[in-house]
mmCIF file of the N, C-alpha and C atoms, coordinates in Angstrom:
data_MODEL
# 
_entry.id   MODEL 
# 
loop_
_atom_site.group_PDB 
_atom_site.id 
_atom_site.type_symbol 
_atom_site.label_atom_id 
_atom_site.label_alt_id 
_atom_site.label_comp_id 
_atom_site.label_asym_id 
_atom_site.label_entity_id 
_atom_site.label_seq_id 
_atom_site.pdbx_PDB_ins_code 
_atom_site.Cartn_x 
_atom_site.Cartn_y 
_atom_site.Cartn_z 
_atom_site.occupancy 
_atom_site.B_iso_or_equiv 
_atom_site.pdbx_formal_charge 
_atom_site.auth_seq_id 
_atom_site.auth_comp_id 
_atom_site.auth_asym_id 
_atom_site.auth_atom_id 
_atom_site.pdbx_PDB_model_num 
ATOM 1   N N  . UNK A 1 1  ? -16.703 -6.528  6.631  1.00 0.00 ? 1  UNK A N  1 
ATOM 2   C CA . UNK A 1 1  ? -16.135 -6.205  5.331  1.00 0.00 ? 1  UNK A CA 1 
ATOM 3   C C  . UNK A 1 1  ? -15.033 -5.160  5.516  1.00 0.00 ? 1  UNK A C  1 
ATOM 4   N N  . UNK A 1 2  ? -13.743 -5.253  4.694  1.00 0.00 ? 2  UNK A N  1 
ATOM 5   C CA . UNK A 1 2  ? -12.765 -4.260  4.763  1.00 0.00 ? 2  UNK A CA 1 
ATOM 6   C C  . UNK A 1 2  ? -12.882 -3.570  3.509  1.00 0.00 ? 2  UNK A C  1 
ATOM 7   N N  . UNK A 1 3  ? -12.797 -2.380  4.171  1.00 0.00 ? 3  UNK A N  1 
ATOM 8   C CA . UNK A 1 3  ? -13.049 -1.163  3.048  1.00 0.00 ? 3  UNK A CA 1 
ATOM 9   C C  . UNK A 1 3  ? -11.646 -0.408  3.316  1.00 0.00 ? 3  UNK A C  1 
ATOM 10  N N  . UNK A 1 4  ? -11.271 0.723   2.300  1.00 0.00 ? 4  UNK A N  1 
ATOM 11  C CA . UNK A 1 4  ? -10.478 1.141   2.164  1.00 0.00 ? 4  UNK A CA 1 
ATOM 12  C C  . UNK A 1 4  ? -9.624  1.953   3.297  1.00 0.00 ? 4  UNK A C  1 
ATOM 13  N N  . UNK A 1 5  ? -10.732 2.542   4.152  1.00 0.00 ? 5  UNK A N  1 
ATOM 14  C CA . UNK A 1 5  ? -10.736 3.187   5.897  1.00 0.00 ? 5  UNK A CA 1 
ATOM 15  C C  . UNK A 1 5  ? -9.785  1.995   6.462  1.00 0.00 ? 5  UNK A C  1 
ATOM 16  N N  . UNK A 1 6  ? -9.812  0.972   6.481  1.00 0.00 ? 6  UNK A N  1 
ATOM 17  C CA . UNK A 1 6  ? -9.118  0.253   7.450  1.00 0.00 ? 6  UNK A CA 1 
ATOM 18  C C  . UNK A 1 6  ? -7.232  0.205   6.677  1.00 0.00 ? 6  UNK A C  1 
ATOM 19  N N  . UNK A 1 7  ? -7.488  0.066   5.352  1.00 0.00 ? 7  UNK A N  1 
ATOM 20  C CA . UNK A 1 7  ? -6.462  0.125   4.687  1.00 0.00 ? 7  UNK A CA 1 
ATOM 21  C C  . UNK A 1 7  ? -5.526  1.532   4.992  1.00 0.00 ? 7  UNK A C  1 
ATOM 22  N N  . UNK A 1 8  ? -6.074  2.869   5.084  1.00 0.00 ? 8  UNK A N  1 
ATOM 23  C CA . UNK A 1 8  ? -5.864  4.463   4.930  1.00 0.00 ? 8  UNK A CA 1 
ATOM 24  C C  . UNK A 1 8  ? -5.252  3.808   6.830  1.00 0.00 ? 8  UNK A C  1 
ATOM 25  N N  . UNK A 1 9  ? -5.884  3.581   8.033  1.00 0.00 ? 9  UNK A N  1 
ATOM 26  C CA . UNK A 1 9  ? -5.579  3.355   8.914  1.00 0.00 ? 9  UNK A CA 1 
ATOM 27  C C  . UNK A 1 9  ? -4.312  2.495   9.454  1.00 0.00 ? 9  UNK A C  1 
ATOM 28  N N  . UNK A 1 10 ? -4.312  1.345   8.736  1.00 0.00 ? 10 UNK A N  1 
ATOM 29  C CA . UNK A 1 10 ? -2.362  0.755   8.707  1.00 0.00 ? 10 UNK A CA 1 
ATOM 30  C C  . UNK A 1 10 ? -1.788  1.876   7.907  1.00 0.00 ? 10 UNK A C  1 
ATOM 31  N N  . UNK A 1 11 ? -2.092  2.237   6.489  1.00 0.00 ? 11 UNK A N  1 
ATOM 32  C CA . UNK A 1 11 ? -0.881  2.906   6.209  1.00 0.00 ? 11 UNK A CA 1 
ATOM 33  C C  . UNK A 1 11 ? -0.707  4.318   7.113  1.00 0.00 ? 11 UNK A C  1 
ATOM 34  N N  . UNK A 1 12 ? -1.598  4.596   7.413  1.00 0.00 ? 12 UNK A N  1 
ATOM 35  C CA . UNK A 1 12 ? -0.769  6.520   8.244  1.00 0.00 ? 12 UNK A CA 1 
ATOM 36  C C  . UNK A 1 12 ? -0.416  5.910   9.306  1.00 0.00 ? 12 UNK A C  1 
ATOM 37  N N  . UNK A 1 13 ? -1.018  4.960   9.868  1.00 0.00 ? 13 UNK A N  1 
ATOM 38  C CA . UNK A 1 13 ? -0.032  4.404   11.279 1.00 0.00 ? 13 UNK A CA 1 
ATOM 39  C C  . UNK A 1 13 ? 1.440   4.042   10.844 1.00 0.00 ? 13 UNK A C  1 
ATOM 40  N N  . UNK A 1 14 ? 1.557   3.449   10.181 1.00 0.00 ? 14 UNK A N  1 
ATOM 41  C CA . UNK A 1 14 ? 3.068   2.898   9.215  1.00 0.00 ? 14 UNK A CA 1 
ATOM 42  C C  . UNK A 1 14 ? 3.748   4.211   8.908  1.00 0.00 ? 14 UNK A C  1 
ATOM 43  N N  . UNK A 1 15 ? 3.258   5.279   8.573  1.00 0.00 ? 15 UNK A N  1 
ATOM 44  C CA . UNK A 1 15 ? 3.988   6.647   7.850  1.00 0.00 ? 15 UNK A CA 1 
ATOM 45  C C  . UNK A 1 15 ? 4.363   7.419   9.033  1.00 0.00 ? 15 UNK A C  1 
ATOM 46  N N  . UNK A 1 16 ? 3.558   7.375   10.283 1.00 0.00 ? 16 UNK A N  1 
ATOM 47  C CA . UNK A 1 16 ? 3.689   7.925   11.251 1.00 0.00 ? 16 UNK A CA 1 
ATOM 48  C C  . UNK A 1 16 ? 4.914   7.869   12.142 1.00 0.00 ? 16 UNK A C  1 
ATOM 49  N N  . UNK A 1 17 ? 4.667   6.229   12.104 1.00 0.00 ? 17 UNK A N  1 
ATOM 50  C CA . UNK A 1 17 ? 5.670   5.199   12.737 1.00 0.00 ? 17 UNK A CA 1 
ATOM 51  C C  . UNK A 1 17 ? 7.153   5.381   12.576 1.00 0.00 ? 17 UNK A C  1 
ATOM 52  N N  . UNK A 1 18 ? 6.986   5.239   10.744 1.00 0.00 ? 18 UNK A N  1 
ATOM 53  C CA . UNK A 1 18 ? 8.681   5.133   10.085 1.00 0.00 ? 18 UNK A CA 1 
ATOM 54  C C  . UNK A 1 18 ? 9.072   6.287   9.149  1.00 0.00 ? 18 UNK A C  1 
ATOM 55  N N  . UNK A 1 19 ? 8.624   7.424   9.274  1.00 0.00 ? 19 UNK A N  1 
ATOM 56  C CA . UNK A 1 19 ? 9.031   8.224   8.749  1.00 0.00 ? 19 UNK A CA 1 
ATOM 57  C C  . UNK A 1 19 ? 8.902   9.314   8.731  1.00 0.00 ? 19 UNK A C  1 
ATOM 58  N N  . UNK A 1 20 ? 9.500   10.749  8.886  1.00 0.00 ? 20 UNK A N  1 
ATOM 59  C CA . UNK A 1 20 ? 9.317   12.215  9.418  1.00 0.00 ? 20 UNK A CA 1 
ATOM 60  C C  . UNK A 1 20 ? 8.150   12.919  8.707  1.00 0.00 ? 20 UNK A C  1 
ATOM 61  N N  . UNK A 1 21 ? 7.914   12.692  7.933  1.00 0.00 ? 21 UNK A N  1 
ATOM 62  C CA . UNK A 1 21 ? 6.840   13.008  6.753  1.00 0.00 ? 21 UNK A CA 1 
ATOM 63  C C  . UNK A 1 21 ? 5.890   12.155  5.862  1.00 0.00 ? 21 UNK A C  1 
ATOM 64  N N  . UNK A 1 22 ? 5.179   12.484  5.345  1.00 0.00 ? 22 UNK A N  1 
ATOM 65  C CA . UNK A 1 22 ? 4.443   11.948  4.323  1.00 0.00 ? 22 UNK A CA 1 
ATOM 66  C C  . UNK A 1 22 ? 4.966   12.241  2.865  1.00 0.00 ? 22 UNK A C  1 
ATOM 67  N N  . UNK A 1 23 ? 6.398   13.272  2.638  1.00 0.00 ? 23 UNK A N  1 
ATOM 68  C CA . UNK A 1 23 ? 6.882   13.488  1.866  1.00 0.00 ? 23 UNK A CA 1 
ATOM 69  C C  . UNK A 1 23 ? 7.819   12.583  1.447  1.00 0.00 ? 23 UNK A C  1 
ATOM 70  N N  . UNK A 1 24 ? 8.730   11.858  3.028  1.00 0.00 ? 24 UNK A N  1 
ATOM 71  C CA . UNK A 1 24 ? 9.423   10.852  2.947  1.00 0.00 ? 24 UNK A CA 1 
ATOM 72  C C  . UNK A 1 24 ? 9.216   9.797   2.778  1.00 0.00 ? 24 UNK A C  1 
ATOM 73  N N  . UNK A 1 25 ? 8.012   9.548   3.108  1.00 0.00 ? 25 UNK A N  1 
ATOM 74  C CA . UNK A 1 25 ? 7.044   8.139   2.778  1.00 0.00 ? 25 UNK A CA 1 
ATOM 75  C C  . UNK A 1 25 ? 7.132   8.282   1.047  1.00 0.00 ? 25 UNK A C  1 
ATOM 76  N N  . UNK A 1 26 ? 6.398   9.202   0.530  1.00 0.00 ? 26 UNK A N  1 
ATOM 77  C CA . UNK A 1 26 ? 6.305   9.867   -0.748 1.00 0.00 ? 26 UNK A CA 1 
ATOM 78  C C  . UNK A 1 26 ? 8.020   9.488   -1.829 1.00 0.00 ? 26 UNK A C  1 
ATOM 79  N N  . UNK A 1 27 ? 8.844   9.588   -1.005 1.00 0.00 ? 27 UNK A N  1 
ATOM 80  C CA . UNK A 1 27 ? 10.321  9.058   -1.948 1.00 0.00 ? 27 UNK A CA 1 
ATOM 81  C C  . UNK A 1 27 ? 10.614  8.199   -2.080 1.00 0.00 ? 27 UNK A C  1 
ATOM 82  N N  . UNK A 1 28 ? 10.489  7.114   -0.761 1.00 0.00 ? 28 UNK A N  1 
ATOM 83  C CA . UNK A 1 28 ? 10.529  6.141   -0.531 1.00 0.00 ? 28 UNK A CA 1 
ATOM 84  C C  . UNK A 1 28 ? 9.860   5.092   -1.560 1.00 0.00 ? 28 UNK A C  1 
ATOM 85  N N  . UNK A 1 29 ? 8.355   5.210   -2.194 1.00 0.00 ? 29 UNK A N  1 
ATOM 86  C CA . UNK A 1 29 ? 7.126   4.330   -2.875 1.00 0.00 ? 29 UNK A CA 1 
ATOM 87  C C  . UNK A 1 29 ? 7.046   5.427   -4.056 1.00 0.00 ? 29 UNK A C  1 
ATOM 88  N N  . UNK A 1 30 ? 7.987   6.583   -4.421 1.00 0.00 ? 30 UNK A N  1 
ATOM 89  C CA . UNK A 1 30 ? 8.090   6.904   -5.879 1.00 0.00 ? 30 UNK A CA 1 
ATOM 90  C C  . UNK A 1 30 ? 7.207   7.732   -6.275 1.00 0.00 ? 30 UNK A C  1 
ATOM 91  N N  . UNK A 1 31 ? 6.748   8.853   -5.436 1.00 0.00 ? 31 UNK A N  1 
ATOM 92  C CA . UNK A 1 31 ? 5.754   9.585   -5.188 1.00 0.00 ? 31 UNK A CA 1 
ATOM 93  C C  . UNK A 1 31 ? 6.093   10.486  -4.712 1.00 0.00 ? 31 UNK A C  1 
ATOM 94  N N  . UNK A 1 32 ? 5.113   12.448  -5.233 1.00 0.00 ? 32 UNK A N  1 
ATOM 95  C CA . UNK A 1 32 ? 5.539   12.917  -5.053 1.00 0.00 ? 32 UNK A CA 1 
ATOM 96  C C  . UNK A 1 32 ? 4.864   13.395  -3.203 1.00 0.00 ? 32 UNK A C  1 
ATOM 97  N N  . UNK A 1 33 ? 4.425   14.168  -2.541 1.00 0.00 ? 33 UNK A N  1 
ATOM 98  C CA . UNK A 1 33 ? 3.867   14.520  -1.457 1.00 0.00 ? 33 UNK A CA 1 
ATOM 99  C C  . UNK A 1 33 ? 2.307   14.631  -1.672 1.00 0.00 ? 33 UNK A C  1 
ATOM 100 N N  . UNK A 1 34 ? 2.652   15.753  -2.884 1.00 0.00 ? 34 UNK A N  1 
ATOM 101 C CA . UNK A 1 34 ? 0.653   16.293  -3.127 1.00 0.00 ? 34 UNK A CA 1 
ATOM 102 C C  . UNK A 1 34 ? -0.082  14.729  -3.136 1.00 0.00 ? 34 UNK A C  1 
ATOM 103 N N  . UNK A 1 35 ? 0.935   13.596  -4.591 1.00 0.00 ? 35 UNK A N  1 
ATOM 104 C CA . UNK A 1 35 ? 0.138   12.519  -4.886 1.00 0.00 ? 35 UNK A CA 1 
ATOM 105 C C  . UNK A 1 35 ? 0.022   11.714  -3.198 1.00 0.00 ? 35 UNK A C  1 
ATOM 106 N N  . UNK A 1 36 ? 0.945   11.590  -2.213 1.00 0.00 ? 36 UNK A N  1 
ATOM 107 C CA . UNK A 1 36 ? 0.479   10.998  -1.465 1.00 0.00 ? 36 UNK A CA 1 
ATOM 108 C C  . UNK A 1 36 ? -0.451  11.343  -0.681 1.00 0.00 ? 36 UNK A C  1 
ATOM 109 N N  . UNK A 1 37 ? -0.271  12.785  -0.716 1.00 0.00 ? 37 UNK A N  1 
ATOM 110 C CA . UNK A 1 37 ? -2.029  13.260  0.555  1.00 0.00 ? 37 UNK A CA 1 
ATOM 111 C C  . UNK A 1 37 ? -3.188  13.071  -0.509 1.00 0.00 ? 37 UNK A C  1 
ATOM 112 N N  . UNK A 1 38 ? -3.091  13.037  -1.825 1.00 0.00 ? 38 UNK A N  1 
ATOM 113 C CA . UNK A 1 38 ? -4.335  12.372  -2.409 1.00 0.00 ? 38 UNK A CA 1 
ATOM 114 C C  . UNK A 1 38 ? -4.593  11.538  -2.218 1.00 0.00 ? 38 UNK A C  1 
ATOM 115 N N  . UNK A 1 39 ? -3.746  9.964   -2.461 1.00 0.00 ? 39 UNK A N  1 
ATOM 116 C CA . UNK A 1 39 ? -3.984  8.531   -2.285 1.00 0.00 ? 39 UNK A CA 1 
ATOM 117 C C  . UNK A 1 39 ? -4.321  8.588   -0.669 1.00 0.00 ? 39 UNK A C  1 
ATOM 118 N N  . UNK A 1 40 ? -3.643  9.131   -0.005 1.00 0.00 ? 40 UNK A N  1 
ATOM 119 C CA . UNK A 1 40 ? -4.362  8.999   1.737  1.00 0.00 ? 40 UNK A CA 1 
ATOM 120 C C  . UNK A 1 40 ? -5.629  9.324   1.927  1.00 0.00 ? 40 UNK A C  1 
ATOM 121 N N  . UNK A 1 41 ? -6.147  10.369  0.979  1.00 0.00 ? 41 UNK A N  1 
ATOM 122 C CA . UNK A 1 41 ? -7.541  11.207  0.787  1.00 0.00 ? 41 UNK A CA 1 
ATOM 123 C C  . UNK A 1 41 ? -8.685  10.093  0.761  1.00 0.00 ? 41 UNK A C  1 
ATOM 124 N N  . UNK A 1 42 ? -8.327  9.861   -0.634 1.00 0.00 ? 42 UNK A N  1 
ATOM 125 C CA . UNK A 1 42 ? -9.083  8.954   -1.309 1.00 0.00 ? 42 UNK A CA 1 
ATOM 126 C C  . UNK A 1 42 ? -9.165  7.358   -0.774 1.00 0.00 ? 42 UNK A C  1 
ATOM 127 N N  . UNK A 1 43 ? -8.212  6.736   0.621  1.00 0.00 ? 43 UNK A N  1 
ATOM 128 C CA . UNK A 1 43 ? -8.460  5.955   0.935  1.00 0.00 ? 43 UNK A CA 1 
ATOM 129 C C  . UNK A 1 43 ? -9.204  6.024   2.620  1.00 0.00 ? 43 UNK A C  1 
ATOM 130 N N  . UNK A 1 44 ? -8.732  7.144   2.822  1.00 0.00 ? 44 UNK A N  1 
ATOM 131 C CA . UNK A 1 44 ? -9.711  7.498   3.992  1.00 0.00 ? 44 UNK A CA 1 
ATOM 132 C C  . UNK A 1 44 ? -11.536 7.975   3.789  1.00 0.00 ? 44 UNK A C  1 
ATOM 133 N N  . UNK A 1 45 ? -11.226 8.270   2.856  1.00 0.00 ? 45 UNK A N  1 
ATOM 134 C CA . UNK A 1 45 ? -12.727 8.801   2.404  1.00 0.00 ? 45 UNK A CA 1 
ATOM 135 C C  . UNK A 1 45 ? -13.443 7.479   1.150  1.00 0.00 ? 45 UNK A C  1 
ATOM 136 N N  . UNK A 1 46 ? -13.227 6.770   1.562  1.00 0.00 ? 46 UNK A N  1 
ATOM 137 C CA . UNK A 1 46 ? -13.352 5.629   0.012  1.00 0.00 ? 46 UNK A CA 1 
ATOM 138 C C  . UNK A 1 46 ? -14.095 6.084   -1.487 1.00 0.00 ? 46 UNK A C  1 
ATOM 139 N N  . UNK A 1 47 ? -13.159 6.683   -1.467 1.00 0.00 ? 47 UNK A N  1 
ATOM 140 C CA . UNK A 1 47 ? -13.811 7.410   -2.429 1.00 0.00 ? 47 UNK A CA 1 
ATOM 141 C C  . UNK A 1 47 ? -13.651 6.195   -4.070 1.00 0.00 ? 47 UNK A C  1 
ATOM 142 N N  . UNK A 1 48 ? -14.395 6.772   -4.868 1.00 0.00 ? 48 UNK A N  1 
ATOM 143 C CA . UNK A 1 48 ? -14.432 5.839   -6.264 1.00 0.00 ? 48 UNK A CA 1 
ATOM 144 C C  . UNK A 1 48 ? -13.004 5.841   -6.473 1.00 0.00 ? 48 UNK A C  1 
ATOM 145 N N  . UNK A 1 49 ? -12.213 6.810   -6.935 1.00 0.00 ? 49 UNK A N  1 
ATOM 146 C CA . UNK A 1 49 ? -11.163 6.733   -7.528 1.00 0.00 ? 49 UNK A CA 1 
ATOM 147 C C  . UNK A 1 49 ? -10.030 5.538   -6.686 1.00 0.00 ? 49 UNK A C  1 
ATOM 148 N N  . UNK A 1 50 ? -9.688  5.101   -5.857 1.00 0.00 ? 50 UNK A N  1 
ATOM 149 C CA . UNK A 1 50 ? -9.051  3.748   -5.190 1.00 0.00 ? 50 UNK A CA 1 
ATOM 150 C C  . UNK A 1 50 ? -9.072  2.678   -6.365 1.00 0.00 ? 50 UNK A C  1 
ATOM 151 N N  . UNK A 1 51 ? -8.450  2.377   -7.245 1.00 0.00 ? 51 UNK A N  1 
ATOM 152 C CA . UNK A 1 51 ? -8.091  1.323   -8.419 1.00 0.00 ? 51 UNK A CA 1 
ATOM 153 C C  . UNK A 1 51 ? -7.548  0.823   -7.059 1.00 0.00 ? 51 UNK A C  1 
ATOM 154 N N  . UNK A 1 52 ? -8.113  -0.991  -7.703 1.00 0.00 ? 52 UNK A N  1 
ATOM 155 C CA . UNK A 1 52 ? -7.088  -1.550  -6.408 1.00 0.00 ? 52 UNK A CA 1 
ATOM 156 C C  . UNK A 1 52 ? -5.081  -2.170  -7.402 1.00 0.00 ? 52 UNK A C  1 
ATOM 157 N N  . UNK A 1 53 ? -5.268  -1.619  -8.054 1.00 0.00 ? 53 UNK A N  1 
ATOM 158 C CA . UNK A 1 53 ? -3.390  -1.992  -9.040 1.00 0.00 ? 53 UNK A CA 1 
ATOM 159 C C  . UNK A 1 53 ? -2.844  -0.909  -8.021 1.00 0.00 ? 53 UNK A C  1 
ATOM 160 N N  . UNK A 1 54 ? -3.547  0.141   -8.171 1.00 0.00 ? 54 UNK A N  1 
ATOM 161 C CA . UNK A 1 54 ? -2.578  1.506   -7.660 1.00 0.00 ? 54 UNK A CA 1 
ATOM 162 C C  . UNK A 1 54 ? -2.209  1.512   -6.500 1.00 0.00 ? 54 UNK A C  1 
ATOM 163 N N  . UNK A 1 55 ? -3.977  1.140   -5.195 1.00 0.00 ? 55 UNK A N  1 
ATOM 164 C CA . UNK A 1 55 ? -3.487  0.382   -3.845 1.00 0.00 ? 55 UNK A CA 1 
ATOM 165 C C  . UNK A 1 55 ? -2.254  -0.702  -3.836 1.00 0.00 ? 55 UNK A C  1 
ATOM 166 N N  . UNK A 1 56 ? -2.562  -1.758  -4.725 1.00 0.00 ? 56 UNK A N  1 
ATOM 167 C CA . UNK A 1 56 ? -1.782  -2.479  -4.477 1.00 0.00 ? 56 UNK A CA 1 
ATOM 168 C C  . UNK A 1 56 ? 0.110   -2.097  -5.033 1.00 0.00 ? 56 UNK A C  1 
ATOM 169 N N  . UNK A 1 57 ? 0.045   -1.296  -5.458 1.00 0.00 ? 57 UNK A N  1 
ATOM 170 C CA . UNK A 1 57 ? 1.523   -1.171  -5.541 1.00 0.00 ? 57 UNK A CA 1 
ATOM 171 C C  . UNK A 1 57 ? 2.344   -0.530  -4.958 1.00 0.00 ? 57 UNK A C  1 
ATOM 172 N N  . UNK A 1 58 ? 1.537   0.459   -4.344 1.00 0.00 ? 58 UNK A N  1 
ATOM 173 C CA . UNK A 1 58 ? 2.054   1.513   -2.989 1.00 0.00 ? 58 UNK A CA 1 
ATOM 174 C C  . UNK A 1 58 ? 1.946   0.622   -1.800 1.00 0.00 ? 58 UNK A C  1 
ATOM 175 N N  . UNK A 1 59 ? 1.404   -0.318  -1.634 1.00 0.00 ? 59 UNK A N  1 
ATOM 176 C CA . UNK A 1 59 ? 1.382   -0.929  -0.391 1.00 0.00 ? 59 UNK A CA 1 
ATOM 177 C C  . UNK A 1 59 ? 2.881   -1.791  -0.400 1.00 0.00 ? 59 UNK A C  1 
ATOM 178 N N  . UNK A 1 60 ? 2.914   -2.433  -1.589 1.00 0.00 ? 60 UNK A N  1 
ATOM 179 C CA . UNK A 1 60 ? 4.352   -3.220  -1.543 1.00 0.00 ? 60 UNK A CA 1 
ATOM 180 C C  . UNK A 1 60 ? 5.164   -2.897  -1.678 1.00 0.00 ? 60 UNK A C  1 
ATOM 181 N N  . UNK A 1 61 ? 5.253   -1.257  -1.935 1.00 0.00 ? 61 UNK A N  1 
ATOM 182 C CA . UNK A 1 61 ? 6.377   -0.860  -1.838 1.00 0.00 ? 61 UNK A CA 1 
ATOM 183 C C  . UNK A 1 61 ? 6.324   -0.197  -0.128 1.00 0.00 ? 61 UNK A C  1 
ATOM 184 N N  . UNK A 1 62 ? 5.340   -0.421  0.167  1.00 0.00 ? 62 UNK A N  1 
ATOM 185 C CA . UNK A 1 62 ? 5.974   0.187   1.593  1.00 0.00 ? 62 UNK A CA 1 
ATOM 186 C C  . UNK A 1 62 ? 6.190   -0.704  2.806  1.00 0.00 ? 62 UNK A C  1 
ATOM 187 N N  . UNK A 1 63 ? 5.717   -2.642  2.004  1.00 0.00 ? 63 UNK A N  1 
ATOM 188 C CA . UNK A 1 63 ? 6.213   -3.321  2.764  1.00 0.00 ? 63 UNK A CA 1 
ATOM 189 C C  . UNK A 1 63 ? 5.349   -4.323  3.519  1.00 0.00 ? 63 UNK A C  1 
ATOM 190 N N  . UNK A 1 64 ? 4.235   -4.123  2.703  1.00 0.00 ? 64 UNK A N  1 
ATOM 191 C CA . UNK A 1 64 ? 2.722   -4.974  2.604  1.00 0.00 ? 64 UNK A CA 1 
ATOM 192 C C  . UNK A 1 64 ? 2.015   -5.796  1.882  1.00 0.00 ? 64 UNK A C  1 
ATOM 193 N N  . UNK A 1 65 ? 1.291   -6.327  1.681  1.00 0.00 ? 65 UNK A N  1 
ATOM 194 C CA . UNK A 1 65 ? 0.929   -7.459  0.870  1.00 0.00 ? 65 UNK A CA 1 
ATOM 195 C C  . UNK A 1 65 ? -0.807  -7.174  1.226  1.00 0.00 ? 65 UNK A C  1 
ATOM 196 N N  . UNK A 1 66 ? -1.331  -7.476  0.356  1.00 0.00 ? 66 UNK A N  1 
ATOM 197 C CA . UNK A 1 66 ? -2.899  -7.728  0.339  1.00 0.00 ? 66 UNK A CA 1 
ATOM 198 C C  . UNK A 1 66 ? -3.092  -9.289  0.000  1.00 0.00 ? 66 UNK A C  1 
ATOM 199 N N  . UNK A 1 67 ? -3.865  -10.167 0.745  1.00 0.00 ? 67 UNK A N  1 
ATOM 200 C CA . UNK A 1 67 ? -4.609  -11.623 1.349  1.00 0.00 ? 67 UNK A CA 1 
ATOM 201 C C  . UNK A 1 67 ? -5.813  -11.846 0.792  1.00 0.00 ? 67 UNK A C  1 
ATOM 202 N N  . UNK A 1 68 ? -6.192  -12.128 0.169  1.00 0.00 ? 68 UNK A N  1 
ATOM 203 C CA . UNK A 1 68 ? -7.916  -12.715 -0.177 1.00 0.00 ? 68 UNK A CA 1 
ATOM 204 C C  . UNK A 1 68 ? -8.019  -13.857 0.591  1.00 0.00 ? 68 UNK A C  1 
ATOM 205 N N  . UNK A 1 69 ? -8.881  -14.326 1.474  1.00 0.00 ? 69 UNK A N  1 
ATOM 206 C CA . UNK A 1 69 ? -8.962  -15.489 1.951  1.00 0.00 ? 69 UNK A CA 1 
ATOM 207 C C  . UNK A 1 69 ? -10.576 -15.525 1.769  1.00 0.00 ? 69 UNK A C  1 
ATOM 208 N N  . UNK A 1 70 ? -10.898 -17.106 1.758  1.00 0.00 ? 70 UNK A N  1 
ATOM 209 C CA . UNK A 1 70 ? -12.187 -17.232 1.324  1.00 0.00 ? 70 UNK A CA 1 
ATOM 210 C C  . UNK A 1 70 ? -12.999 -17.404 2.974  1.00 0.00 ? 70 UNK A C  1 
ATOM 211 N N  . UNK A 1 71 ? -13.669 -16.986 3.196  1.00 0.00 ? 71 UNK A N  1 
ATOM 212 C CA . UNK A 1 71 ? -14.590 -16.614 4.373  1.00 0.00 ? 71 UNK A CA 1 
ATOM 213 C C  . UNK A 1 71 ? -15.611 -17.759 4.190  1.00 0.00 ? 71 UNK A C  1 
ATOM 214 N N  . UNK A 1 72 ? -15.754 -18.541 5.231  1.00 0.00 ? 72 UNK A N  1 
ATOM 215 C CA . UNK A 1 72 ? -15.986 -19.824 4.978  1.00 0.00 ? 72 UNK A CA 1 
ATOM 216 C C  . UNK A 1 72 ? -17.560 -19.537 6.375  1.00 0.00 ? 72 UNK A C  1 
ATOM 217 N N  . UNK A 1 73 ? -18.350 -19.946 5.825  1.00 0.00 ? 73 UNK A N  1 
ATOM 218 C CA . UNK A 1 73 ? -20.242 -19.307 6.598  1.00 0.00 ? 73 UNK A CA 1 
ATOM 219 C C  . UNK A 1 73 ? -20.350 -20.617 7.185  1.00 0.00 ? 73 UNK A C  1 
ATOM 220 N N  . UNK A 1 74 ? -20.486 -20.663 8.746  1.00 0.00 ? 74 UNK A N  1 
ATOM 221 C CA . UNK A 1 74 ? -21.204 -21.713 8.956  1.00 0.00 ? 74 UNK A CA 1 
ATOM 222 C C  . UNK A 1 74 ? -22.302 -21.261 9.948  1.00 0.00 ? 74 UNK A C  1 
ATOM 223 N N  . UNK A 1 75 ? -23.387 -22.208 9.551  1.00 0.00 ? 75 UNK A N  1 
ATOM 224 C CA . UNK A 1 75 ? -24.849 -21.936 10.022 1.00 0.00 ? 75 UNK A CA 1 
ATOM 225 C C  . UNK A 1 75 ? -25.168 -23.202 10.740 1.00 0.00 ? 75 UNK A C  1 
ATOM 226 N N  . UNK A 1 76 ? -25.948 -22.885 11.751 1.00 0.00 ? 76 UNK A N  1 
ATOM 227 C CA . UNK A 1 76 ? -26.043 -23.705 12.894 1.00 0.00 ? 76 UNK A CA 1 
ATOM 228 C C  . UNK A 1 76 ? -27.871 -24.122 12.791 1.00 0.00 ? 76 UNK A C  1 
# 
C-alpha cells in the first residue's frame, strides 16, 4: 500500500534535485515556504490533515500526476 511517506519521498527528492530551496520550490507551485515545510510535514508524517485535492495540486504543479490502477489478486 502507498501511503503518503512514499509520496513526501519523490517530492523532497524532486526539491532537492531541482531547486536551491524549499522556498523556491514554494514559488514555483504558489506557495509560501512555512506552507511548504507544512505540506512536507504532514506528508512525511501522514498525518490526517493530507486532503488528497491539495496533494493533488501541488504535485501537478511540480510536474506529477497521481495513477489509480486496479490491482488485479491472483490466487493459486
Amino acid at each position: 500500500m502507498t501511503d503518503t511517506k512514499v509520496v513526501y519521498e519523490i517530492l523532497d527528492r524532486h526539491i532537492r534535485l531541482n531547486y536551491n530551496s524549499r522556498a523556491e520550490f514554494g514559488r514555483e507551485v504558489g506557495m509560501v515556504r512555512q506552507n511548504v515545510n507544512e505540506f512536507m510535514c504532514i506528508l512525511k508524517k501522514c498525518r490526517p490533515g493530507n486532503s488528497f485535492n491539495k496533494i493533488s495540486r501541488i504535485l501537478e504543479k511540480a510536474g506529477y500526476k497521481i495513477e489509480i490502477k486496479k490491482i488485479i489478486w491472483l490466487f493459486w
